[in-house]
VOTI-136697 format. One record per residue: x negated, y negated, z negated of N, C-alpha, C in turn; residue in three letters. Coordinates in steps of 0.1 Angstrom, whole numbers, padded with zeros to 4 digits, always signed. Last residue first. Layout:
BEGIN
XYZXYZXYZAla/...
This chain:
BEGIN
+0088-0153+0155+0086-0167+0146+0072-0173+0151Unk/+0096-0132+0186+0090-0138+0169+0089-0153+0170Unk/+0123-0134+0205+0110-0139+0202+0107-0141+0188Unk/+0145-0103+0212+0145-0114+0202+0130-0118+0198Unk/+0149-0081+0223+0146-0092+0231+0147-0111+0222Unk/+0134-0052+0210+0144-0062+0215+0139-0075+0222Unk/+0115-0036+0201+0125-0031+0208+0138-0038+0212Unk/+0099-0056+0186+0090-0046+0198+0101-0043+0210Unk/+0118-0060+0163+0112-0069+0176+0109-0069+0187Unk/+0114-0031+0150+0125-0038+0160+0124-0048+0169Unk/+0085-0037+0151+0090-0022+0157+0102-0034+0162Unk/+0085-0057+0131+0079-0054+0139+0082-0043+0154Unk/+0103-0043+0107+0105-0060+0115+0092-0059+0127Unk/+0088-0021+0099+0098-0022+0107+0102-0034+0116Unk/+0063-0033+0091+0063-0024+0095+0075-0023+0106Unk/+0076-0051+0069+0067-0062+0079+0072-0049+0087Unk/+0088-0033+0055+0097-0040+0061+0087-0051+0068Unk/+0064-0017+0045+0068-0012+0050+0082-0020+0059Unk/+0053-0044+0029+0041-0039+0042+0053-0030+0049Unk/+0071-0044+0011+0071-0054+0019+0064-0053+0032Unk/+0068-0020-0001+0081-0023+0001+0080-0037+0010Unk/+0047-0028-0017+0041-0018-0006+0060-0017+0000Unk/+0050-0045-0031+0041-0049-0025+0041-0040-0016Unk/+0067-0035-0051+0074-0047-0040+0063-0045-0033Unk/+0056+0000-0051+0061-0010-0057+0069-0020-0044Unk/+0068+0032-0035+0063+0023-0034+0066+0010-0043Unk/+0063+0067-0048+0073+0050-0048+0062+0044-0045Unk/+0046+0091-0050+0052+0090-0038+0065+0073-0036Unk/+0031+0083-0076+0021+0092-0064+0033+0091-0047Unk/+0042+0056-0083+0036+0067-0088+0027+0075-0071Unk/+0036+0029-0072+0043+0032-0087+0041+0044-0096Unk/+0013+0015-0052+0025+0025-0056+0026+0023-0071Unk/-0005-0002-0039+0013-0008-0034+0017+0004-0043Unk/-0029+0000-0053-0022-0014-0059-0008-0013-0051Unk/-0039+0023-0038-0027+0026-0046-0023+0015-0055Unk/-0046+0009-0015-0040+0013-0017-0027+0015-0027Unk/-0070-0010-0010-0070-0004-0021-0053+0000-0021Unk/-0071-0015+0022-0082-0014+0008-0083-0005+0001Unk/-0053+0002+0046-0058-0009+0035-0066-0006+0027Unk/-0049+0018+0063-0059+0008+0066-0061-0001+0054Unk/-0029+0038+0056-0043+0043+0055-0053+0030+0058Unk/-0007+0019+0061-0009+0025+0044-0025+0029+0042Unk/+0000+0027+0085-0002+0009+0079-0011+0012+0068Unk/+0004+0057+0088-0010+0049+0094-0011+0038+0087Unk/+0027+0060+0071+0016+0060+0069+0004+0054+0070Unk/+0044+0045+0091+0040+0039+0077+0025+0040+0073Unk/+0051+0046+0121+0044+0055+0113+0035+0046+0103Unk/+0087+0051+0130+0075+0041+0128+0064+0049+0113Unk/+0100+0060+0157+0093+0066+0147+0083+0055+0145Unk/+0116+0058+0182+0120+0060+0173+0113+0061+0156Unk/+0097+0071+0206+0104+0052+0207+0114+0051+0193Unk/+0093+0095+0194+0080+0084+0193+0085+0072+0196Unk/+0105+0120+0184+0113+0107+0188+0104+0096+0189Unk/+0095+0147+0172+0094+0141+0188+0108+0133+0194Unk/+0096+0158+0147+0109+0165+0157+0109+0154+0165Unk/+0075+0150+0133+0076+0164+0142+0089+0164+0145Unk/+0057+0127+0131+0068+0127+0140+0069+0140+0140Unk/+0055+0135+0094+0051+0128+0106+0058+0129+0117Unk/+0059+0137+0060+0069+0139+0072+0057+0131+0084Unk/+0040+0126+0043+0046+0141+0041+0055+0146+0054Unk/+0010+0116+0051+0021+0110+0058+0025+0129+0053Unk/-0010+0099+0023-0012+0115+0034+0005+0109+0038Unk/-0041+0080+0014-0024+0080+0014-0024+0092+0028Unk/-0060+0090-0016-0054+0093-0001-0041+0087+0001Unk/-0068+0098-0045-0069+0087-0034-0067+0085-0021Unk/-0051+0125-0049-0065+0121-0047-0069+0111-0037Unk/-0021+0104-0028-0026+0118-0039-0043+0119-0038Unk/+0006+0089-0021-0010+0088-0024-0015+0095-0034Unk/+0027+0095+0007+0023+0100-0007+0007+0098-0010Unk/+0056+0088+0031+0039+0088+0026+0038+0090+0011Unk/+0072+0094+0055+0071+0096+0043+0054+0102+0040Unk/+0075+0078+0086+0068+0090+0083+0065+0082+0066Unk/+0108+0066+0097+0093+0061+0089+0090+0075+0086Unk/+0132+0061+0124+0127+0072+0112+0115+0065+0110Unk/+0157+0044+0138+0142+0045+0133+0143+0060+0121Unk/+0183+0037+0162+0179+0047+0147+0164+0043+0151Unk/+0209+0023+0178+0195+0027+0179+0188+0025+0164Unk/+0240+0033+0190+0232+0027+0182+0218+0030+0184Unk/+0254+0049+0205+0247+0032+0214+0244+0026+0198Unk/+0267+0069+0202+0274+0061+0194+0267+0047+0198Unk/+0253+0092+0211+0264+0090+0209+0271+0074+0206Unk/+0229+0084+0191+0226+0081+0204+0237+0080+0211Unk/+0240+0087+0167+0237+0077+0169+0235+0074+0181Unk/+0239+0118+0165+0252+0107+0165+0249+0096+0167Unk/+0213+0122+0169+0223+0127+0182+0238+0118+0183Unk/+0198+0114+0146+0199+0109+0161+0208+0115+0172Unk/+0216+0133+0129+0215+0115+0125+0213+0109+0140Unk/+0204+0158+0136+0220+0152+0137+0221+0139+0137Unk/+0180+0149+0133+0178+0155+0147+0193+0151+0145Unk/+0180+0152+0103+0172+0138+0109+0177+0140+0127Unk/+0186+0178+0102+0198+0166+0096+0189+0155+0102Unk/+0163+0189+0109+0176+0194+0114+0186+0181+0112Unk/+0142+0181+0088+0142+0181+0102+0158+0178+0108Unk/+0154+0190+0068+0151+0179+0069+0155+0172+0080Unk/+0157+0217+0071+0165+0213+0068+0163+0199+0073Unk/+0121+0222+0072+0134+0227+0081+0144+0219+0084Unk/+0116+0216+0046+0110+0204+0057+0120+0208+0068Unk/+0143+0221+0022+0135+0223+0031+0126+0212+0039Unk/+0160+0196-0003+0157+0203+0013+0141+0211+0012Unk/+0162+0203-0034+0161+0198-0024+0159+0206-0012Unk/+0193+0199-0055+0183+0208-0048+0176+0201-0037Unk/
């Protein structure tokens, strides 16, 4: 069955509470979908963690030709699996003290 956006929410907001608990440091990616030629973000920051939230989507809306990264309307192939781990590797960098290559 699946969640609610509610639900979602709520278990993403537990995930950060134990973590923050716990001196780990969590990301969330805003869930993207390319539907009539669009890439649309299904999840965006709504439960307000912005040093936490990397926003895919936006990466996704600057390219070209888009739907060369999907598989179907909501997978990404390797090609769009790689833009979203540049995406992250980025972010973490941002939030550490480790010098890029």
């Amino acid at each position: 069955t699946r969640l609610t956006k509610e639900e979602t929410i709520n278990n993403l907001k537990e995930i950060k509470e134990f973590c923050d608990k716990k001196g780990i440091k969590v990301y969330f990616l805003s869930q993207i979908i390319y539907v009539n030629n669009n890439v649309e973000s299904v999840f965006d920051n709504t439960f307000s963690y912005p040093d936490t939230f990397i926003d895919i989507a936006k990466r996704f809306e600057q390219l070209q030709n888009p739907e060369i990264y999907f598989t179907d309307f909501c997978h990404t192939n390797v090609g769009g699996h790689k833009i979203i781990a540049e995406e992250i590797y980025k972010e973490v960098i941002r939030n550490t003290n480790v010098p890029e290559n």
